[in-house]
Structures are given as C-alpha cells and as structure tokens.
BADOMAR-94024 format. One record per residue (C-alpha): residue number from 1; residue in three letters; x, y, z. Coordinates in pm, 1 decimal, padded with zeros to 6 digits. Example, Ala and Ser with C-alpha at 12.3 -4.5 7.8 and 13.67 -1.06 7.14 Angstrom:
<atoms>
<atom><resi>1</resi><resn>ALA</resn><x>01230.0</x><y>-00450.0</y><z>00780.0</z></atom>
<atom><resi>2</resi><resn>SER</resn><x>01367.0</x><y>-00106.0</y><z>00714.0</z></atom>
</atoms>
This chain:
<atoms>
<atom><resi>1</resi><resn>UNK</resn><x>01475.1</x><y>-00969.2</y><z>00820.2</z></atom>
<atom><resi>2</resi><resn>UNK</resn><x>01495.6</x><y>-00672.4</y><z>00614.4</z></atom>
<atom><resi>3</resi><resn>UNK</resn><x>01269.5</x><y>-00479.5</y><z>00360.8</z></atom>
<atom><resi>4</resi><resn>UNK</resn><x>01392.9</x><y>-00431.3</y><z>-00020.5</z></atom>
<atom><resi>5</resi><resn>UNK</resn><x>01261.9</x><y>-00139.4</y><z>-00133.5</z></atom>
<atom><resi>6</resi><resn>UNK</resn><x>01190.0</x><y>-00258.1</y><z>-00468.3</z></atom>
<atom><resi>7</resi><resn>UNK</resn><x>00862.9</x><y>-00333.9</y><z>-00623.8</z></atom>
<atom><resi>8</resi><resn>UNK</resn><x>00707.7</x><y>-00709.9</y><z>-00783.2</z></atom>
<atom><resi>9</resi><resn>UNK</resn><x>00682.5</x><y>-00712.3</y><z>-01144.0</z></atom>
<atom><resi>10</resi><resn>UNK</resn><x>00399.2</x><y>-00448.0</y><z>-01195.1</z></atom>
<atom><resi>11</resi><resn>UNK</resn><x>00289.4</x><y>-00635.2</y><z>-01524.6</z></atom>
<atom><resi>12</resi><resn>UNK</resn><x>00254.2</x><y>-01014.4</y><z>-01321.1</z></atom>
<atom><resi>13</resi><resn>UNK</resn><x>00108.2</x><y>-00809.1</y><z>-00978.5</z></atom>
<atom><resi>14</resi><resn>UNK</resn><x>-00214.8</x><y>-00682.4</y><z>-01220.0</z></atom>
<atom><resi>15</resi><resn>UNK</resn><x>-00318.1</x><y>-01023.5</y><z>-01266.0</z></atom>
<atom><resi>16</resi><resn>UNK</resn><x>-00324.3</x><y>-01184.3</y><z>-00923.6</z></atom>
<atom><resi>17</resi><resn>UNK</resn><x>-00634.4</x><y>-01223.9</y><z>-00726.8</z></atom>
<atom><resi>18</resi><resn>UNK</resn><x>-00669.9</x><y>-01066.2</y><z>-00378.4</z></atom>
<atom><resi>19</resi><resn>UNK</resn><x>-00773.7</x><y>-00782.5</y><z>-00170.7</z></atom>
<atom><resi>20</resi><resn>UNK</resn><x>-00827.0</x><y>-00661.5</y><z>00236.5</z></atom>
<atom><resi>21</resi><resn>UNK</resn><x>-00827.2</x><y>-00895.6</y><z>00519.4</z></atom>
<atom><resi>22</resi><resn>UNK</resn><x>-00999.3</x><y>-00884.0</y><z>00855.1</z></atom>
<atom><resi>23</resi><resn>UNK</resn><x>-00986.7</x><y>-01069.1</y><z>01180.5</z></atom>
<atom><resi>24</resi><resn>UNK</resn><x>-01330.1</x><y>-01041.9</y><z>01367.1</z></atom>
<atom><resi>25</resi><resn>UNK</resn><x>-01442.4</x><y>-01272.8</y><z>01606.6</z></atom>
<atom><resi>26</resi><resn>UNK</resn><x>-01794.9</x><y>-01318.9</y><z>01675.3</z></atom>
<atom><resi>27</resi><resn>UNK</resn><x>-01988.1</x><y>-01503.1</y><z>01986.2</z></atom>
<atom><resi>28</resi><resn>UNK</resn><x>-02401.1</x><y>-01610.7</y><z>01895.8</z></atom>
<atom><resi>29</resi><resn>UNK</resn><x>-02571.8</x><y>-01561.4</y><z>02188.5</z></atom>
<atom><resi>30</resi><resn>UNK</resn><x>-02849.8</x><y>-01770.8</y><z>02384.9</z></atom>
<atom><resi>31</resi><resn>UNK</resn><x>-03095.5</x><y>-01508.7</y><z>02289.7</z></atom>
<atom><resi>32</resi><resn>UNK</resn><x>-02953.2</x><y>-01545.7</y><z>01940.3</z></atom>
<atom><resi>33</resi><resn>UNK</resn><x>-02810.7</x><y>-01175.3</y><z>01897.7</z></atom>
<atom><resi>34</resi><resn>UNK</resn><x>-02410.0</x><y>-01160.8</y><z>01847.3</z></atom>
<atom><resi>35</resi><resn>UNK</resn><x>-02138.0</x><y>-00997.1</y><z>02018.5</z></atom>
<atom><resi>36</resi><resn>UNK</resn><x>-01881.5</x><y>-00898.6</y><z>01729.1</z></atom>
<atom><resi>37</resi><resn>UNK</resn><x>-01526.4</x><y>-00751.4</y><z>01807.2</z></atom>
<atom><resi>38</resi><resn>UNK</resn><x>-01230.8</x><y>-00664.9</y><z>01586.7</z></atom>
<atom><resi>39</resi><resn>UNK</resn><x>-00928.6</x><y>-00834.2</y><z>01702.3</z></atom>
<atom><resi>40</resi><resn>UNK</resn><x>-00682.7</x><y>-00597.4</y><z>01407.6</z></atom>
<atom><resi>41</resi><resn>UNK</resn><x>-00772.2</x><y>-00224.6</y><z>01436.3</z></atom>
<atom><resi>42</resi><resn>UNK</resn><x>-00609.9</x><y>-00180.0</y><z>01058.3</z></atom>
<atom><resi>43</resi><resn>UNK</resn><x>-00660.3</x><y>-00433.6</y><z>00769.2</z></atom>
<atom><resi>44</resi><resn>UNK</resn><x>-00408.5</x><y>-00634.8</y><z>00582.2</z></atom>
<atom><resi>45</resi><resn>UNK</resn><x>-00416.1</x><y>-00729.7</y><z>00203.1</z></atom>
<atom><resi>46</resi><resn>UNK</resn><x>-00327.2</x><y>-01055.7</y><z>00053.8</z></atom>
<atom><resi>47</resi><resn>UNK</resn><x>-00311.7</x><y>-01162.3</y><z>-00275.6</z></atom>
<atom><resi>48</resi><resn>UNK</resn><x>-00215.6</x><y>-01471.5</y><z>-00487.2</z></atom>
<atom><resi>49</resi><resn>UNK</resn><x>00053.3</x><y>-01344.7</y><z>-00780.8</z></atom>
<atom><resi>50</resi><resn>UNK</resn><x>-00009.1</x><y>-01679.9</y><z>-00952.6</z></atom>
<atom><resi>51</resi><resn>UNK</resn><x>-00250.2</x><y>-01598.8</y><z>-01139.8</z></atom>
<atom><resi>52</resi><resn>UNK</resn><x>-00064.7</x><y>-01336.3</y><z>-01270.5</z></atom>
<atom><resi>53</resi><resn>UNK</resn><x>00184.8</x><y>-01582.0</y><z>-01470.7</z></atom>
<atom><resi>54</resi><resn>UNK</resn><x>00143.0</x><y>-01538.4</y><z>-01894.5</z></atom>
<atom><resi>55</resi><resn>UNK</resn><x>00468.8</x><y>-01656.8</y><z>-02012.6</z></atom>
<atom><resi>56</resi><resn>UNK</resn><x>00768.3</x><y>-01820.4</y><z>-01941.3</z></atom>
<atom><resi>57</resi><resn>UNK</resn><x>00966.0</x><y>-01486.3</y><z>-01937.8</z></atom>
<atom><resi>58</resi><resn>UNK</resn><x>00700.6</x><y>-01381.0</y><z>-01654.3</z></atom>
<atom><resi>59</resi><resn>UNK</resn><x>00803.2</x><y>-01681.1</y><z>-01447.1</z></atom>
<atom><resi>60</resi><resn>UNK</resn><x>01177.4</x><y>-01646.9</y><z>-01525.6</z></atom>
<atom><resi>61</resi><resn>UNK</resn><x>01114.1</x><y>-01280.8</y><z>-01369.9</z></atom>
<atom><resi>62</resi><resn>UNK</resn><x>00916.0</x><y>-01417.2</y><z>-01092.0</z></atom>
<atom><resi>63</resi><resn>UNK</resn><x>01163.1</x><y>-01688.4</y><z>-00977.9</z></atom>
<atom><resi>64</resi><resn>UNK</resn><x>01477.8</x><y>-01452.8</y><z>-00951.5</z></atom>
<atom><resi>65</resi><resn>UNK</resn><x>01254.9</x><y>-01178.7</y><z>-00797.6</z></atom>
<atom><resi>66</resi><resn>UNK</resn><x>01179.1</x><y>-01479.4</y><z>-00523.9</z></atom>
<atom><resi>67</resi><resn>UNK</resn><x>01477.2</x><y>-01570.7</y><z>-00523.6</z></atom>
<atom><resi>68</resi><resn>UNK</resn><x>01649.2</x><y>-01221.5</y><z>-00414.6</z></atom>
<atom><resi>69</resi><resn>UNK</resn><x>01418.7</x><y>-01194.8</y><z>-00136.3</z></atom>
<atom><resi>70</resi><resn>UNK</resn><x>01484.4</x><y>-01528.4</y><z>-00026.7</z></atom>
<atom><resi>71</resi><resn>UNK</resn><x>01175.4</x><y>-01681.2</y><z>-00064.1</z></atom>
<atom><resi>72</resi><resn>UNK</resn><x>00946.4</x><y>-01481.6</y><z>00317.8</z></atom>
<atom><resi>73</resi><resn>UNK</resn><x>01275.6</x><y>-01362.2</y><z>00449.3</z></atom>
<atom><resi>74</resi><resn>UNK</resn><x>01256.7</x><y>-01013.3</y><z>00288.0</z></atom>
<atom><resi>75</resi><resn>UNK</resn><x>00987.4</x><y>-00753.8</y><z>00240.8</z></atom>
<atom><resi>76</resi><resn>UNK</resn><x>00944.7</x><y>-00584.1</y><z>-00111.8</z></atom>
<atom><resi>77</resi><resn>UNK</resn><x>00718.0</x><y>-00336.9</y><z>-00252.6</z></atom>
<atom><resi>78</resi><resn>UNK</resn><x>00344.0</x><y>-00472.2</y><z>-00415.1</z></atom>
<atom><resi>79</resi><resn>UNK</resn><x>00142.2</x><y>-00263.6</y><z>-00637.1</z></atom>
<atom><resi>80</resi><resn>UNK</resn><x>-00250.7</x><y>-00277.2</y><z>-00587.6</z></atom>
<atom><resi>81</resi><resn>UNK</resn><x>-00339.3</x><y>-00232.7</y><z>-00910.0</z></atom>
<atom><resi>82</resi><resn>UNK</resn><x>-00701.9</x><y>-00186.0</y><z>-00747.4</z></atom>
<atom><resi>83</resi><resn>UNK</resn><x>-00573.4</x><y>00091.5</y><z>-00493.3</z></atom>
<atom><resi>84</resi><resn>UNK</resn><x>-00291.3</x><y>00239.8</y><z>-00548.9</z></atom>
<atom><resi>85</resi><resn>UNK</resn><x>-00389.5</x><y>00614.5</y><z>-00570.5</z></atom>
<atom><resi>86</resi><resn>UNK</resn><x>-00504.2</x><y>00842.8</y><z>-00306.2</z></atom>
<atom><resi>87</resi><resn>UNK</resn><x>-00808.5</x><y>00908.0</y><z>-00564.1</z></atom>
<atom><resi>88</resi><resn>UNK</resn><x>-01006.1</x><y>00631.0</y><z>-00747.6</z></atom>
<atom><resi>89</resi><resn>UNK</resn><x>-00732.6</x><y>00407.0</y><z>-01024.5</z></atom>
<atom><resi>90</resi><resn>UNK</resn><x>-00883.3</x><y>00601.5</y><z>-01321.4</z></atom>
<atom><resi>91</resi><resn>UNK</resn><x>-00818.1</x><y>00915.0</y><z>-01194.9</z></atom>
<atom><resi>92</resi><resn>UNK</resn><x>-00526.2</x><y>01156.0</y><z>-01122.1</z></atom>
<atom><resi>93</resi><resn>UNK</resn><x>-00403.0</x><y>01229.8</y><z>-00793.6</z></atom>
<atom><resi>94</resi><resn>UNK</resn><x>-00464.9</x><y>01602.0</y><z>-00689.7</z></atom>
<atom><resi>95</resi><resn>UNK</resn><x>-00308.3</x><y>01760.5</y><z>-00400.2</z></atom>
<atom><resi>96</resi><resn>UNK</resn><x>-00677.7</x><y>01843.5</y><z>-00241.4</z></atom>
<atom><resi>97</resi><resn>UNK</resn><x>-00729.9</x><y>01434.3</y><z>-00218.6</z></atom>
<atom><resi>98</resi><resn>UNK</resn><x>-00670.0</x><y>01334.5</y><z>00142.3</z></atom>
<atom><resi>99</resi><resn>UNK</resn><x>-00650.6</x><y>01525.6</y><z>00434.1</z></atom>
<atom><resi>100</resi><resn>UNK</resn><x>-00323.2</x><y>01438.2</y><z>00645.0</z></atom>
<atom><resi>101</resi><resn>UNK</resn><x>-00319.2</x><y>01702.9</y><z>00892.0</z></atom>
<atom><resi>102</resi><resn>UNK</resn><x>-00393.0</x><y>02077.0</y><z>01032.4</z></atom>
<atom><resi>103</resi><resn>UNK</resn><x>-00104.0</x><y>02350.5</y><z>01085.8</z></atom>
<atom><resi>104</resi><resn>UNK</resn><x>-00014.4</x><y>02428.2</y><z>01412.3</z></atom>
<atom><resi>105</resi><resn>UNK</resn><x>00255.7</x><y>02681.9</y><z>01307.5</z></atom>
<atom><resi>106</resi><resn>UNK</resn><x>00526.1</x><y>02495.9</y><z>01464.4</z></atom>
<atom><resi>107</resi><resn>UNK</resn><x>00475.4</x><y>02077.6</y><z>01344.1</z></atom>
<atom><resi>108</resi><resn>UNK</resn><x>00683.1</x><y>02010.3</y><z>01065.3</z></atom>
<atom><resi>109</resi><resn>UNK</resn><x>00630.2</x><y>01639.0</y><z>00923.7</z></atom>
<atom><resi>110</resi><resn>UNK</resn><x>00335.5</x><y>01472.0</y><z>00839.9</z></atom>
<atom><resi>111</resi><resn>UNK</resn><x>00194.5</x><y>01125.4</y><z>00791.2</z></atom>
<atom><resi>112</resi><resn>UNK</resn><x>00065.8</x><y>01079.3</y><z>00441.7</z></atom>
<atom><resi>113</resi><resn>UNK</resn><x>-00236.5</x><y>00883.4</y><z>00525.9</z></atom>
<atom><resi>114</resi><resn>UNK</resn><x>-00602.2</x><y>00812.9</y><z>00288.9</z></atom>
<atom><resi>115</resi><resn>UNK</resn><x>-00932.8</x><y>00737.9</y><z>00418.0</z></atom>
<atom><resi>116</resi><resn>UNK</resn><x>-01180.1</x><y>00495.0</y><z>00329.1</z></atom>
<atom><resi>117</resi><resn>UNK</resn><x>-01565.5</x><y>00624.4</y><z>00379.2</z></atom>
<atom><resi>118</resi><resn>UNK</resn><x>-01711.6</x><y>00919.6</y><z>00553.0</z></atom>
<atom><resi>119</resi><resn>UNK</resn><x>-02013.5</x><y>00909.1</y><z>00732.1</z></atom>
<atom><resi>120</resi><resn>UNK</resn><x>-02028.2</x><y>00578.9</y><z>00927.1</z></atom>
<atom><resi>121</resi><resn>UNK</resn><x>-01675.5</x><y>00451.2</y><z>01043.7</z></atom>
<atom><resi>122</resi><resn>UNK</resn><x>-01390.1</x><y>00612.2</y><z>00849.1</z></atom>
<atom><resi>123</resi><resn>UNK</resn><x>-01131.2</x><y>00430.8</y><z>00849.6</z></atom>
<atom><resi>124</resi><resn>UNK</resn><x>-00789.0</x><y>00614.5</y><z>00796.5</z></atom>
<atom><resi>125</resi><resn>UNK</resn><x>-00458.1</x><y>00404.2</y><z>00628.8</z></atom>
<atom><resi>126</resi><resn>UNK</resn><x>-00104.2</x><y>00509.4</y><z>00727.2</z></atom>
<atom><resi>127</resi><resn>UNK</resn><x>00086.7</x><y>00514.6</y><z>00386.6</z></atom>
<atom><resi>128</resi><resn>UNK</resn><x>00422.8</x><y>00430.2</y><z>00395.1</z></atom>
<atom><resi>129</resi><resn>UNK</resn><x>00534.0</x><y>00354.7</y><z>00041.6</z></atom>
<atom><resi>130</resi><resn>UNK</resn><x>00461.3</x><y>00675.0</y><z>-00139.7</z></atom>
<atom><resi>131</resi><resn>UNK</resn><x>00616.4</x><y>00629.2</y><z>-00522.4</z></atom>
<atom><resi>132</resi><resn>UNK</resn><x>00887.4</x><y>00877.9</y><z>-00625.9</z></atom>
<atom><resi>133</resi><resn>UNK</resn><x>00744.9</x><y>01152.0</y><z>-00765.1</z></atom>
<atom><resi>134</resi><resn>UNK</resn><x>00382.7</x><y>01152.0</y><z>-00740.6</z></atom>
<atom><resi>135</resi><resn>UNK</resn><x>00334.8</x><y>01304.0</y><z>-00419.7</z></atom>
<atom><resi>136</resi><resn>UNK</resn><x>00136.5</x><y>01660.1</y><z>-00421.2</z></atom>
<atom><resi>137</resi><resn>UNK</resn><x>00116.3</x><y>01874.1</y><z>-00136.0</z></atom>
<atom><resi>138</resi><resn>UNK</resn><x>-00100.1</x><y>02196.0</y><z>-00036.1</z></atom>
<atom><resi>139</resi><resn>UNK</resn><x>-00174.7</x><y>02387.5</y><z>00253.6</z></atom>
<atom><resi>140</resi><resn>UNK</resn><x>-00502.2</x><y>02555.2</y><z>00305.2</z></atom>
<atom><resi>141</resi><resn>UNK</resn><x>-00606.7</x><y>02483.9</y><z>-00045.0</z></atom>
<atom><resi>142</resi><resn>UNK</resn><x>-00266.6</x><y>02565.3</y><z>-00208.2</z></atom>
<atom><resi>143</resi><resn>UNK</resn><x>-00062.8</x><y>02354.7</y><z>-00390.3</z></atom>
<atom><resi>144</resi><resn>UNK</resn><x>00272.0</x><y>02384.2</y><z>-00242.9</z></atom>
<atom><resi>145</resi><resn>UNK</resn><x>00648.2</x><y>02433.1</y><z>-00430.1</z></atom>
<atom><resi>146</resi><resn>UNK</resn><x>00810.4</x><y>02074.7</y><z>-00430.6</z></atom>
<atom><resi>147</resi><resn>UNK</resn><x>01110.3</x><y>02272.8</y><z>-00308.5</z></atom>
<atom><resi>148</resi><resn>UNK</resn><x>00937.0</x><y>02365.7</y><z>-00003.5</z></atom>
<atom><resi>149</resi><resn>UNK</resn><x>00878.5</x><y>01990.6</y><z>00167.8</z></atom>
<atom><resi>150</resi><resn>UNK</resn><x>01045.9</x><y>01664.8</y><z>00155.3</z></atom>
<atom><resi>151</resi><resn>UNK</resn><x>00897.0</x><y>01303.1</y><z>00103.7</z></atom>
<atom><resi>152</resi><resn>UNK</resn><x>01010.8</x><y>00958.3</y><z>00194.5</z></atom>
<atom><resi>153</resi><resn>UNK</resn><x>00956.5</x><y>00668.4</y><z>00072.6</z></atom>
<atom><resi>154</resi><resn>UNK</resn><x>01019.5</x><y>00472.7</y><z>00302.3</z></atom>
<atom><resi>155</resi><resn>UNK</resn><x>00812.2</x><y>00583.9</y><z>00574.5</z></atom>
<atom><resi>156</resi><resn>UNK</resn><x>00543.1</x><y>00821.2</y><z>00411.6</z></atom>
<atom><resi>157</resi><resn>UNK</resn><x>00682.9</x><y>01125.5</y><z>00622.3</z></atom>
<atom><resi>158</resi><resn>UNK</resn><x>00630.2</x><y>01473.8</y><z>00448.0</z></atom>
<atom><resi>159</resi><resn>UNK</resn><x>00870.0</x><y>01734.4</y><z>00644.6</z></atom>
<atom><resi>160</resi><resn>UNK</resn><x>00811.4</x><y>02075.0</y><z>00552.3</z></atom>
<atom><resi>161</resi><resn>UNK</resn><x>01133.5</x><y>02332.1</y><z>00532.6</z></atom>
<atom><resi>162</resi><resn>UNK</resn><x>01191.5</x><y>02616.9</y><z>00746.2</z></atom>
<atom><resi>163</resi><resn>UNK</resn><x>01022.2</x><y>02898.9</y><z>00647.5</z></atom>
<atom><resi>164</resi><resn>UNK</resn><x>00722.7</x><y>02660.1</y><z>00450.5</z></atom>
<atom><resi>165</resi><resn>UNK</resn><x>00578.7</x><y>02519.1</y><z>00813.8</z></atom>
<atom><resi>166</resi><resn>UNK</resn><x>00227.1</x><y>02516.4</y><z>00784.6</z></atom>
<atom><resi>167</resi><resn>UNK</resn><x>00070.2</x><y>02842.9</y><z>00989.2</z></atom>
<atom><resi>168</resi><resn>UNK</resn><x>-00185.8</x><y>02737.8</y><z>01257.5</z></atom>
<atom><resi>169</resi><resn>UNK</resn><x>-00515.1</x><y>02593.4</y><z>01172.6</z></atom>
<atom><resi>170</resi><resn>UNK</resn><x>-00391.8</x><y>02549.2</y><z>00801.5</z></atom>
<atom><resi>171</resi><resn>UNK</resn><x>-00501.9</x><y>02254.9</y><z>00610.9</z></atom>
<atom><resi>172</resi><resn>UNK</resn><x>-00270.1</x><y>02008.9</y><z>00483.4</z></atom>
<atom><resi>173</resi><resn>UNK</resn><x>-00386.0</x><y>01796.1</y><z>00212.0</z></atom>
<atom><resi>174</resi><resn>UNK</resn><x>-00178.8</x><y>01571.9</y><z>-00024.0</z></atom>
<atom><resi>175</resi><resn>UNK</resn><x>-00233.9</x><y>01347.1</y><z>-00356.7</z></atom>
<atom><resi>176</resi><resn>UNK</resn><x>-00016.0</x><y>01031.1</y><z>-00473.9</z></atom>
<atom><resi>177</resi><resn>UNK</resn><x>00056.3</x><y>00689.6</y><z>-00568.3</z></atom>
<atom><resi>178</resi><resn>UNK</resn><x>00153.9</x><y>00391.8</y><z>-00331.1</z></atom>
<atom><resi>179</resi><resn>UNK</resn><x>00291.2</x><y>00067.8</y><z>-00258.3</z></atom>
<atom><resi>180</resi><resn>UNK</resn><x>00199.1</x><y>-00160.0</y><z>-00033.4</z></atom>
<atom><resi>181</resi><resn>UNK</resn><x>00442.9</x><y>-00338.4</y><z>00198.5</z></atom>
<atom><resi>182</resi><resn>UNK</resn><x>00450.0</x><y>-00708.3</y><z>00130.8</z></atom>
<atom><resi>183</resi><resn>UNK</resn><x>00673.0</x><y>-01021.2</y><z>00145.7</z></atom>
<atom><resi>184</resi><resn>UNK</resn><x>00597.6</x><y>-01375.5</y><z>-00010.2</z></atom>
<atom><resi>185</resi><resn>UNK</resn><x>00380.1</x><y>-01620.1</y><z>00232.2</z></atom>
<atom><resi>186</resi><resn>UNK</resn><x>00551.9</x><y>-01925.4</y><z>00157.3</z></atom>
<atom><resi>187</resi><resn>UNK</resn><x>00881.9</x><y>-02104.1</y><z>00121.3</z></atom>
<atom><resi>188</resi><resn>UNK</resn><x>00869.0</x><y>-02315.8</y><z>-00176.5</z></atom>
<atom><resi>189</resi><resn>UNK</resn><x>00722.4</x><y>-02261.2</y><z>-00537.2</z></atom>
<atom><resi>190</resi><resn>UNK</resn><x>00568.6</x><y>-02539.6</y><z>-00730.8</z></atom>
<atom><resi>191</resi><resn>UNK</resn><x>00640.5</x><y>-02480.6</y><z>-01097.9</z></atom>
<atom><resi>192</resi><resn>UNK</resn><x>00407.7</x><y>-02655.9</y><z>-01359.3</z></atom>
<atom><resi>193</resi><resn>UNK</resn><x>00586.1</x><y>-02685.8</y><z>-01707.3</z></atom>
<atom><resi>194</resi><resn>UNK</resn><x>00330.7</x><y>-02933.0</y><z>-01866.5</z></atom>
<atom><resi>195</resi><resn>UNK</resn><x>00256.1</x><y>-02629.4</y><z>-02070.0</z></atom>
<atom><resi>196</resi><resn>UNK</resn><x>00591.7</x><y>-02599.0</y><z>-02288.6</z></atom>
<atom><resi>197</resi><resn>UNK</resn><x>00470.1</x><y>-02224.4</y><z>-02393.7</z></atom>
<atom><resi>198</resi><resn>UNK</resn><x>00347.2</x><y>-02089.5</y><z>-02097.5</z></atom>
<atom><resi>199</resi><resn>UNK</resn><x>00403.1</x><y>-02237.2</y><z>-01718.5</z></atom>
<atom><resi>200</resi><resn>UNK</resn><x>00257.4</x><y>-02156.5</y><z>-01488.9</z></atom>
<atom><resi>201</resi><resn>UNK</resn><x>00276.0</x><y>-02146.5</y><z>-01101.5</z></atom>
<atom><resi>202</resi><resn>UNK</resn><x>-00044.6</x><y>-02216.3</y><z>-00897.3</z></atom>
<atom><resi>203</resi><resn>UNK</resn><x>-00010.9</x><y>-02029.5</y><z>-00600.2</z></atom>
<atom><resi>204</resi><resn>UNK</resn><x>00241.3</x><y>-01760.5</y><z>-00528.0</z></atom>
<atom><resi>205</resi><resn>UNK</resn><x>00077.1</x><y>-01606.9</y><z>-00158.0</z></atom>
<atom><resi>206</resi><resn>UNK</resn><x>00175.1</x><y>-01278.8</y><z>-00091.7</z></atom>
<atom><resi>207</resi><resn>UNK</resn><x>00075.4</x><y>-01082.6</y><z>00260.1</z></atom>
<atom><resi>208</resi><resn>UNK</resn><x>00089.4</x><y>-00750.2</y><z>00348.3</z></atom>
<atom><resi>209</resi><resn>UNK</resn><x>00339.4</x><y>-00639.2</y><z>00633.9</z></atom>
<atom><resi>210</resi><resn>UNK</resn><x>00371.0</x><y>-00358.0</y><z>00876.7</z></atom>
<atom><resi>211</resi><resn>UNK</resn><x>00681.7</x><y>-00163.1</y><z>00850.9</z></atom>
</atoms>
C-alpha cells in the first residue's frame, strides 16, 4: 500500500455527504447511570463522494481517479470542504491561528496541528497534509520570512533554519489549508446510466487514514 499524494476532484468532493467519526462504547448500569469510554483517542472522517456526481464528465473523472488508486489499495488526498482551514472556511488563514508549539531555543521542527474547543476538552488534530503554499508561520507574534522555515507536505513538519530557531519560551503559531488523508472504502463501483445526461453513482465511501 502506498499514499498518492494527489487530491479527489475538489469540484465532486464539495458535494458528498459526511463528516467525523467516533468509536465510544457505553455499558447502562443496574442503577441505570452509564459507564462511557472512548475506544479512538483521535476521530476519523468519512464521507460518501456520490453524491457529489453532476455530469457524466464528473464520473468519467471519478472512475480514472479510482481507477489509479486501484480501487482501497492507495491513499490520496480529500478536501473537507467543511474544514479545511486552520480558521473557519470563510475566512483567511493568519499566522496567529493555531498554536503548534513554544521555543526552547534549541527544537527545530514542529507539528502543524489545530484545535477544536477551549474550555471543556480540547481536542488537538495532527495535520499532515498542509497545501503548498498556504502555510504562515510566526514566532512570538511575528510573522516569520518564508525563507526562514521549511514545510512538508507530506508530514505537516515545519523545520526552522539555523539561525531562525525559535528563542526559549517563544510562541510558535501557524495558519493554512489542509487535506485530509483518505483512500476509497470499497472495491467495486456501481454505475447507474438510466440517466443518459447525467449518471450517477450511489455510493462512493471514502475513510480517512492515518499516515
């Protein structure tokens, strides 16, 4: 198995239907009170790209796009079109958005990350698919030279340069856009032509995978 990093059709991925996944299992006591536990510590997002479908030309796309990844065997890129910014979708990403670390005047590389929620039970996502480009840095409040750090996209890693290394107790926040990581949840595709000018497919399940 291997990951492509390429990304779904964007224009067929903001019609499908979908969003976070749990696992929590949960045992009713005699007395009537529950004992609830979390079996995943991080969610996972699924979504059905069928819905997605408008045209033939969309399903032509979709088909070869399966068909390159052969069918669950290879992961791709997904974009959430309702979360794929470290800020809210109809906003732009700043480089004050999400905290992803604090200087100690010698660590180099850090996680891009973004939080969901504040006072209760914040729960912090690692990001991993950062887009190309839209990734802001700053330190302490400062947006940072693009010259001075590196970004990949394939693991969400910023590394800062020598001589740019985040001085102790500095805060590191960044802004950008993401991907999620995600590979098709079935083996087969069951095309529906009765419409000759659009077909359609009824279910194309895609899951979210750890890299």
């Amino acid at each position: 198995m291997a990951f492509h990093d390429v990304r779904f059709p964007a224009n067929v991925a903001r019609g499908a239907r979908g969003g976070p996944e749990r696992r929590t299992e949960i045992v009713v006591l005699g007395s009537g009170h529950e004992e609830r536990n979390s079996r995943w510590a991080d969610s996972k997002r699924r979504f059905d790209a069928g819905y997605g479908i408008k045209s033939l030309d969309d399903l032509h796309a979709v088909i070869a796009f399966y068909e390159e990844r052969r069918g669950r065997l290879h992961g791709f890129r997904w974009k959430d079109w309702t979360d794929h910014k470290s800020c809210a979708p109809s906003a732009a990403p700043t480089a004050l958005d999400q905290g992803i670390g604090t200087g100690d005047g010698a660590t180099a590389a850090f996680q891009l990350t973004k939080t969901y929620g504040s006072a209760y039970a914040p729960w912090t996502r690692t990001i991993a698919l950062p887009v190309s480009g839209t990734v802001r840095i700053a330190v302490d409040g400062a947006e940072q030279d693009p010259g001075g750090y590196a970004v990949s996209t394939t693991t969400g890693l910023v590394t800062f340069l020598p001589g740019t290394v985040p001085g102790v107790g500095a805060a590191v926040t960044a802004g950008f856009e993401f991907d999620v990581p995600v590979r098709f949840d079935t083996d087969r595709l069951e095309i529906d032509l009765s419409d000759f000018e659009a077909g359609s497919i009824p279910q194309i399940p895609i899951l979210e995978v750890r890299l």
